[in-house]
C-alpha positions as CSV (number, residue, x, y, z in Angstrom):
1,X,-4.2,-25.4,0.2
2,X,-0.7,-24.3,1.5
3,X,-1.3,-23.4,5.3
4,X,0.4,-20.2,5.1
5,X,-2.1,-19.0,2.5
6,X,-4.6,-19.4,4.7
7,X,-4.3,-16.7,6.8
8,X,-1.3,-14.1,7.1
9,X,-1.2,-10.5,8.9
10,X,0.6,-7.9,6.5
11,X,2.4,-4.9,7.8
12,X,1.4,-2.1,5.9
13,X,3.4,0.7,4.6
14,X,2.4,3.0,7.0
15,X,3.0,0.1,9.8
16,X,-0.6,-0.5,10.7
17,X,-1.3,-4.3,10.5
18,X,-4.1,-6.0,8.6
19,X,-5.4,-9.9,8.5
20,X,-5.8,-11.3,5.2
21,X,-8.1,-14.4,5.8
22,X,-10.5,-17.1,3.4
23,X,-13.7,-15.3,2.6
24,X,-16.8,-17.3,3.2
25,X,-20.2,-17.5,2.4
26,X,-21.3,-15.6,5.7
27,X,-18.9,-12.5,4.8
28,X,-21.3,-11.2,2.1
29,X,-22.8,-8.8,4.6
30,X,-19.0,-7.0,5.5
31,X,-17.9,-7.4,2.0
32,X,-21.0,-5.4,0.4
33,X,-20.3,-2.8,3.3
34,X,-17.1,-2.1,2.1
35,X,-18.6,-2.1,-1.3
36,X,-20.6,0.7,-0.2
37,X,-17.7,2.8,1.4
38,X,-16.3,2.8,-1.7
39,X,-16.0,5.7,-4.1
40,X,-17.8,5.4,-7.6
41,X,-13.6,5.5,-9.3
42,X,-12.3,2.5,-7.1
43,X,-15.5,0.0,-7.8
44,X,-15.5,0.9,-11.4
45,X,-11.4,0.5,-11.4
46,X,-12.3,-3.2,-10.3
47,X,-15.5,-3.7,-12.1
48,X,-15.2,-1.0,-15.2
49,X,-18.9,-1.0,-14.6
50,X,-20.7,1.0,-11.3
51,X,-21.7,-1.6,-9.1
52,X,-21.5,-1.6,-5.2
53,X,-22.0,-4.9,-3.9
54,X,-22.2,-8.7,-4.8
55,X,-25.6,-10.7,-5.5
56,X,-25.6,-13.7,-2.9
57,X,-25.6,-16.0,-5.8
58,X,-21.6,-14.4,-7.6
59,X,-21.0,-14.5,-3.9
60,X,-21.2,-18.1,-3.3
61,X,-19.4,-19.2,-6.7
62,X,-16.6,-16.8,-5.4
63,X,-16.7,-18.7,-2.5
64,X,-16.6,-22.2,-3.3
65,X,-13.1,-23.4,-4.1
66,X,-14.4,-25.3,-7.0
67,X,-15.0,-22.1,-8.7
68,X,-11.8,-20.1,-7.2
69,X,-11.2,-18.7,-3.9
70,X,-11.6,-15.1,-2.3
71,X,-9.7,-13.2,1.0
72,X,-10.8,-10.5,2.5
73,X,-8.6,-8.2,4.5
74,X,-9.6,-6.8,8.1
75,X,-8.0,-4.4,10.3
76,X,-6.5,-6.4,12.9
77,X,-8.6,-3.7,15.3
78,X,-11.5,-3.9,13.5
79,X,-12.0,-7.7,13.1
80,X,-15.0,-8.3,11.1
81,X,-14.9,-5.9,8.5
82,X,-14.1,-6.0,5.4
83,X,-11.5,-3.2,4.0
84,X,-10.4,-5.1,0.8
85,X,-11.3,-8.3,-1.3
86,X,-9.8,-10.8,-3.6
87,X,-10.6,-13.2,-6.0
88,X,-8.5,-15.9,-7.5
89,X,-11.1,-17.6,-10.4
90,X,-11.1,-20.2,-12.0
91,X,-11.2,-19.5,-16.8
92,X,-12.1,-22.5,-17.4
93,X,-8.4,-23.0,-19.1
94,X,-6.5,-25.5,-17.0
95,X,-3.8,-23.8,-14.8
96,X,-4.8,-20.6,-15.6
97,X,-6.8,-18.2,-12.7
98,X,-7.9,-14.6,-12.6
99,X,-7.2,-12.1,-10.3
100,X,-9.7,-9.7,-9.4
101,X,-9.2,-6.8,-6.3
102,X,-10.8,-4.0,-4.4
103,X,-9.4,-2.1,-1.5
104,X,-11.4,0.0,0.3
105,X,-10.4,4.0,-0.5
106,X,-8.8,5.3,2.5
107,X,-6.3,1.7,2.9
108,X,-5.5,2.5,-0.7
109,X,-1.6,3.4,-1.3
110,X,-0.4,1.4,2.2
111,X,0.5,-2.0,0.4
112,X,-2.8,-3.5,1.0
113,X,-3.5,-4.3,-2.6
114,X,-0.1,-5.6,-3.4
115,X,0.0,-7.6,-0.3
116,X,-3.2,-9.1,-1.0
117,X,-2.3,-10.1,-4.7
118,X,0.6,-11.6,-3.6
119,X,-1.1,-13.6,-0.8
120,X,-3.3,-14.7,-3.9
121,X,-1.0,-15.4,-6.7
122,X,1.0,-17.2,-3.5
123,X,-2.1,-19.5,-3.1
124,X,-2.9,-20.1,-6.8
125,X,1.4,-21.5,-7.0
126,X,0.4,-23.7,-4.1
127,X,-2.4,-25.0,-5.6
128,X,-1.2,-26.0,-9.0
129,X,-2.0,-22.5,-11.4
130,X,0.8,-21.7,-13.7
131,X,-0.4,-18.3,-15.2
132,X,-2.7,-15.5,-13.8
133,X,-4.6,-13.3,-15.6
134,X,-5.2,-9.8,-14.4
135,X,-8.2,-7.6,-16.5
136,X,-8.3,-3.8,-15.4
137,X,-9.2,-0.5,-16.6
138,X,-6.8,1.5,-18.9
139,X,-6.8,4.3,-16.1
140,X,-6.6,1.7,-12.9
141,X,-2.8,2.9,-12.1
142,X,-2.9,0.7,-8.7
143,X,-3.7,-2.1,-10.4
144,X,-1.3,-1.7,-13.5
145,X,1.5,-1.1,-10.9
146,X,0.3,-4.1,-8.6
147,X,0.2,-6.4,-12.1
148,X,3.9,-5.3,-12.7
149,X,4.8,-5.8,-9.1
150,X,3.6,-9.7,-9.5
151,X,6.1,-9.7,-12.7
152,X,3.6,-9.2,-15.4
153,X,4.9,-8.2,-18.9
154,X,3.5,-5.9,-20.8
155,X,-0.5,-6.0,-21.5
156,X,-2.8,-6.6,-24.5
157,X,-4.7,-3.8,-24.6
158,X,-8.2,-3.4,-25.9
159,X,-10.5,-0.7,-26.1
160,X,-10.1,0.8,-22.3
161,X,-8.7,-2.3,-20.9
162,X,-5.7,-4.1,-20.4
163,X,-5.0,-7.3,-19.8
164,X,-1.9,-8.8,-17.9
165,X,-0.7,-12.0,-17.7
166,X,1.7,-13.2,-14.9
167,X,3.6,-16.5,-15.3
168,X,3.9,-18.2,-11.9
169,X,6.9,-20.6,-13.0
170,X,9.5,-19.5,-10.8
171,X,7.4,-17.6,-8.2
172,X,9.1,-18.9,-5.1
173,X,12.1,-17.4,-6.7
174,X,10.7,-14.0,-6.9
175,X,12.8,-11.2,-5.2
176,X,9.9,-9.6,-3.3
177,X,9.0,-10.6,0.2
178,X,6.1,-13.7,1.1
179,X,3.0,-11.6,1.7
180,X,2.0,-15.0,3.4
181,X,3.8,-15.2,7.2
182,X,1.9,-17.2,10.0
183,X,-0.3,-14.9,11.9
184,X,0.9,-14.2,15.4
């Protein structure tokens, strides 16, 4: 894994500053506490189901880098817990990985989300994935203009659902900032 993917501290929109860091099995407790502090509209924007929290079992595949690799984002005040989550997972097609997301309601609309897919899609470039796949809601605006942000075209769209694919050839090229920067 590229060391600056690792761990990075993002300065938000609003100037507060958050540590994106690898999730591991033991942060299951903090992620399903966020889970729980989220409103019925974000989890289902991530999940398109109503779910609030994450079996131990789906927790430890989305933790072991054979299977993909998650984050979770902290306030740097609040180390500990969990205000967003991402997943980078393996399809089972070589090269290919998808992105799944949930911030927390009151850090939504401060960069967090974008900074956090980008701190992903950085990590999946570093680690050999050429394309990554983003599934959302038809209604999940955040995550439609997070999907464009990454440089997704337009999506294939299924019955309430839309799917975006973002090429990764290139990325280091891409004119928006490194959400990955060595934490001080």
């Amino acid at each position: 894994m590229h060391p600056l993917c690792q761990e990075s501290v993002q300065a938000l929109l609003t100037g507060e500053l958050t540590r994106t860091r690898r999730a591991a099995p033991e942060d299951l407790d903090a992620v399903n506490a966020m889970h729980a502090r989220c409103t019925v509209e974000s989890v289902i924007g991530r999940y398109r189901a109503p779910r609030f929290g994450i079996r131990p079992a789906e927790w430890a595949r989305l933790t072991d880098p054979a299977t993909g690799s998650s984050w979770i984002a902290e306030h740097l005040g609040e180390p500990g817990r969990a205000i967003a989550v991402a997943h980078l997972a393996h399809t089972g097609r070589d090269g290919v990985r998808e992105l799944g997301l949930l911030v927390q309601d009151d850090w939504q609309y401060r960069g967090l989300g974008t900074a956090l897919a980008q701190h992903a899609v950085r990590h999946g470039w570093h680690t050999g994935c050429h394309t990554v796949v983003i599934t959302t809601g038809a209604h999940n605006g955040a995550m439609r203009s997070i999907a464009h942000r990454l440089g997704a075209g337009a999506p294939i769209r299924t019955v309430g659902e839309l799917e975006f694919t973002v090429p990764l050839a290139g990325y280091d090229e891409q004119p928006y900032p490194d959400a990955c920067f060595t934490a001080p």
